[in-house]
C-alpha positions in Angstrom: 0.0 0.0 0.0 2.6 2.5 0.6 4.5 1.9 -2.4 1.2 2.8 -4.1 1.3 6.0 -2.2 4.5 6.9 -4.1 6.5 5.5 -1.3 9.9 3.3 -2.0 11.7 0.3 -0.2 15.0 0.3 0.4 16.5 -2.3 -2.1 18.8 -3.9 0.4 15.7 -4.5 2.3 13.8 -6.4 -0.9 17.3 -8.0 -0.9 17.1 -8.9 3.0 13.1 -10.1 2.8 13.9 -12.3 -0.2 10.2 -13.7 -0.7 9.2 -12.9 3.0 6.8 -10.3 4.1 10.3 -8.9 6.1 13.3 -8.6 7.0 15.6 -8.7 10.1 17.9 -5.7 10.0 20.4 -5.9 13.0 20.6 -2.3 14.5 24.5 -2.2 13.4 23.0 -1.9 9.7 22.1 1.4 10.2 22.6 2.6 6.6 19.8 0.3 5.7 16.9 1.8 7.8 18.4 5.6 7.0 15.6 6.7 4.9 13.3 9.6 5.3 10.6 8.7 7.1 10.2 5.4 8.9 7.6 3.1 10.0 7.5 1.1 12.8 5.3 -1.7 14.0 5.4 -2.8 17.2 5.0 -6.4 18.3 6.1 -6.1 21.6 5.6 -3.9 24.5 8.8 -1.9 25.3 9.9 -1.8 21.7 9.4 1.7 20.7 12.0 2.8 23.9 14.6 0.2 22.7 14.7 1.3 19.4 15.2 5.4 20.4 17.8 4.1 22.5 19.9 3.0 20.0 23.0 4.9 19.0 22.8 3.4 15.4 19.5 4.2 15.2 20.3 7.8 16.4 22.6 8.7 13.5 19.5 7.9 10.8 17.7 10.1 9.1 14.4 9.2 10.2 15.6 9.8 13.8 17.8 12.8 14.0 14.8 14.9 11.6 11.8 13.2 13.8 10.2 11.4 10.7 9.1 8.2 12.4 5.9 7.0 13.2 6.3 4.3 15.7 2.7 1.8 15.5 1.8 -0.1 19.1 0.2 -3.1 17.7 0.6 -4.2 21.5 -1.8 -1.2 22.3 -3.8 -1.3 19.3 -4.1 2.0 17.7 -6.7 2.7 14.6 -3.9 2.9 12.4 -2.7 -1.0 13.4 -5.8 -2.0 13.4 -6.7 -1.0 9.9 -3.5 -1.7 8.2 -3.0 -4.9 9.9 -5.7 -6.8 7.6 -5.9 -4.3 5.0 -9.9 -5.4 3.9 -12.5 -3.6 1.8 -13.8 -1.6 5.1 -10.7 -0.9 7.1 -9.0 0.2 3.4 -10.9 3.7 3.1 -10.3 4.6 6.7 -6.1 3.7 6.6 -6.2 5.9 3.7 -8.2 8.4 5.5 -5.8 8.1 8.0 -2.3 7.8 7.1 -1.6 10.3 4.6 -1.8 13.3 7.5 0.2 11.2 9.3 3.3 11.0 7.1 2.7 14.7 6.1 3.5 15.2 9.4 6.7 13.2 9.2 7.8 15.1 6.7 6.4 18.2 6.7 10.7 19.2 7.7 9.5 20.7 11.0 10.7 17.9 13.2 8.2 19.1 16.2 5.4 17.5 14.3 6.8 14.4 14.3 5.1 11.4 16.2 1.3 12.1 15.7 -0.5 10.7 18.3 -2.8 8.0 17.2 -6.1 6.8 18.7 -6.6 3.8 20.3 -9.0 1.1 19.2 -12.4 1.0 21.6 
């Protein structure tokens, strides 16, 4: 879906993924997650902390210009919960949704970064 929003993948990380839905990038490989905006889903609680605290992670892109949206599957935001089964119902509201937030990513005022997202129920 976000390739069909004009969006690209890193081609290291097609390279990584193979025929798999992803990829594990170690967080000394930061030159493969420096791109300009960054998403991240969450699996696991604690996650999002880890990932800020990482001096690889520091030096990207995404990080030092605040253009990453970090997703809490684990506390199940609208955004997760739409684009996690992406179906003919929760399709119109992820693309309702997400575009403002990645305007905000890189709108180059790093203030706006890390919309806050509304939680399911």
């Amino acid at each position: 879906m976000l390739t069909d929003l004009g969006f690209t993948v890193n081609p290291e990380i097609d390279k990584l993924s193979g025929d798999d839905f992803g990829a594990y990038v170690s967080f000394e490989r930061p030159d493969v997650i420096d791109a300009d905006a960054l998403i991240w889903v969450m699996f696991e609680p604690g996650q999002e902390a880890k990932i800020k605290a990482s001096p690889s992670y520091a030096t990207t892109r995404a990080a030092t210009q605040g253009r990453a949206l970090y997703v809490d599957s684990v506390g199940g935001t609208d955004l997760d919960a739409m684009g996690g089964f992406i179906t003919v119902l929760s399709l119109p509201a992820l693309l309702d949704a997400l575009p403002p937030q990645l305007d905000a990513l890189l709108d180059g005022d790093p203030t706006t970064n890390g919309p806050v997202l509304p939680k399911v129920g």
